[in-house]
C-alpha positions, 0 to 999 in steps of 0.5 A: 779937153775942156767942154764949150756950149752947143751950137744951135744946129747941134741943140735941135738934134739933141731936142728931137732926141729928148722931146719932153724934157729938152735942155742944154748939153755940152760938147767935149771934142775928141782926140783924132785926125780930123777933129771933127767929132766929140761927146755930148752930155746932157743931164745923164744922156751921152752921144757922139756929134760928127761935125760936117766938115768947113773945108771939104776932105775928100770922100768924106760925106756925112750924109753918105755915113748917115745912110750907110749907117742906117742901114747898119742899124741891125747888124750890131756892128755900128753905132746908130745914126741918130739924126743929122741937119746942115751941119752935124750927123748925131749917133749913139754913144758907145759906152766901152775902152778901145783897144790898146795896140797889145789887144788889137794883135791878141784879138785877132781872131775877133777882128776877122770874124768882125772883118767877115760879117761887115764884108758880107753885108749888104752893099751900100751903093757907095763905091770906093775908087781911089783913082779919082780920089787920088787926083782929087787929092794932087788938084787939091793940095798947094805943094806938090813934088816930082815923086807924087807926080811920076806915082800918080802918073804910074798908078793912072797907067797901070789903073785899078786892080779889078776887085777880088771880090766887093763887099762893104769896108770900113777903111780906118780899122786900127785899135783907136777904131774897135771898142771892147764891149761884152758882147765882143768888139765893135766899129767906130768912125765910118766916115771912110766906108764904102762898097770895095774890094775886101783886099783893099780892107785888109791891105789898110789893115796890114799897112795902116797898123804895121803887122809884121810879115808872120802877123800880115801871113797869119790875118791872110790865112785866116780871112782866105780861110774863113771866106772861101778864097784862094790864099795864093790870089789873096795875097797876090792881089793885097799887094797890088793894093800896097802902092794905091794906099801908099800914095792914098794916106801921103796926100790925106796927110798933105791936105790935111797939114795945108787945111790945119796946119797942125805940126803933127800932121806935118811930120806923118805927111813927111814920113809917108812921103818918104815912103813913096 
């Protein structure tokens, strides 16, 4: 995309960052869902500027990323949260290529032992709770159906599955999220992270990037395996999960096509409600 000049909000970010010799930088909006974000040149210095969002996402909270981020800084899996103001968060540009959908599928063995170090991090005091975000989400969006309602009613009956066991997620971990680097992969885009239940991480995982039933057993053996847990109740609670995310990534599609009007959008909200 073609690049535009830098707000003054932004500008102070990138001055703190270069004291002594502050200059005017650009701004090239990255591809993605929310449009949100993109890369900052200047002079021979990179980083990536997260917008605050003008029309509210649900659970999505720079400042809460800012945090969790911060105290991400040693653990080598994470960009560094570099500065953040009223209306941006600023990090550090990652150089390397993400992952094509045949590297996420081969790399699999990378990706659990990713998976484990991030579950095993400190917990950030950010709990995720899909109930109240899921009716956040059905009060928020204009149109409405019968289906979202009786599934929305359904899963309030049925609440919550207790947590298997809590530990820091990512929640949006596909291949356009994992980035190649020397040292092995690393995650970006954290705007979804908060403390949950790790079944919950890998039913996204299964769901939100089609594994197929030997891949989906295969990720299952392997975490159960490499964490201590009992494969048997591992699988058993990831599909007490499946509807929640479901209806989860149907209503952040509606909203998200009511807010942007992006056609494309549209089309992912009407295909994940046909799977409802």
């Amino acid at each position: 995309m073609a690049a535009s000049s830098i707000d003054t909000a932004l500008q102070a970010l990138i001055d703190l960052q270069q004291p002594a010799a502050p200059s005017a930088g650009y701004f090239y909006p990255l591809n993605g869902l929310t449009g949100l974000s993109g890369k900052v040149t200047c002079g021979q210095q990179r980083w990536l500027a997260r917008r605050i969002p003008q029309q509210p996402i649900p659970f999505i909270s720079r400042r809460r990323e800012w945090h969790l981020l911060r105290r991400l800084t040693a653990s080598g899996l994470a960009p560094h949260a570099l500065a953040i103001n009223h209306r941006w968060l600023l990090l550090e540009w990652l150089p390397g290529e993400t992952l094509s959908e045949a590297e996420f599928l081969s790399r699999q063995p990378e990706l659990l032992a990713l998976l484990t170090r991030l579950h095993h991090q400190p917990l950030s005091g950010y709990r995720l709770r899909l109930l109240p975000l899921l009716q956040h989400y059905w009060q928020q969006c204009r149109q409405r159906n019968p289906r979202w309602l009786r599934r929305l009613r359904q899963l309030t009956r049925q609440g919550e599955p207790p947590p298997l066991r809590l530990g820091l997620l990512h929640m949006d971990v596909h291949p356009g999220n994992l980035l190649a680097q020397p040292d092995g992969l690393r995650l970006i885009d954290w705007e979804y992270a908060a403390d949950g239940d790790i079944a919950l991480e890998l039913a996204a995982v299964i769901s939100g990037n089609g594994l197929k039933a030997t891949q989906r057993a295969a990720l299952l053996a392997d975490y159960a395996d490499a964490n201590r847990l009992d494969l048997t109740a591992l699988e058993h609670q990831v599909r007490r999960w499946q509807p929640w995310l479901h209806l989860l990534m149907a209503s952040w599609y509606q909203l998200r096509w009511e807010q942007s009007g992006d056609p494309a959008l549209h089309q992912l909200a009407s295909a994940a409600w046909r799977q409802i």
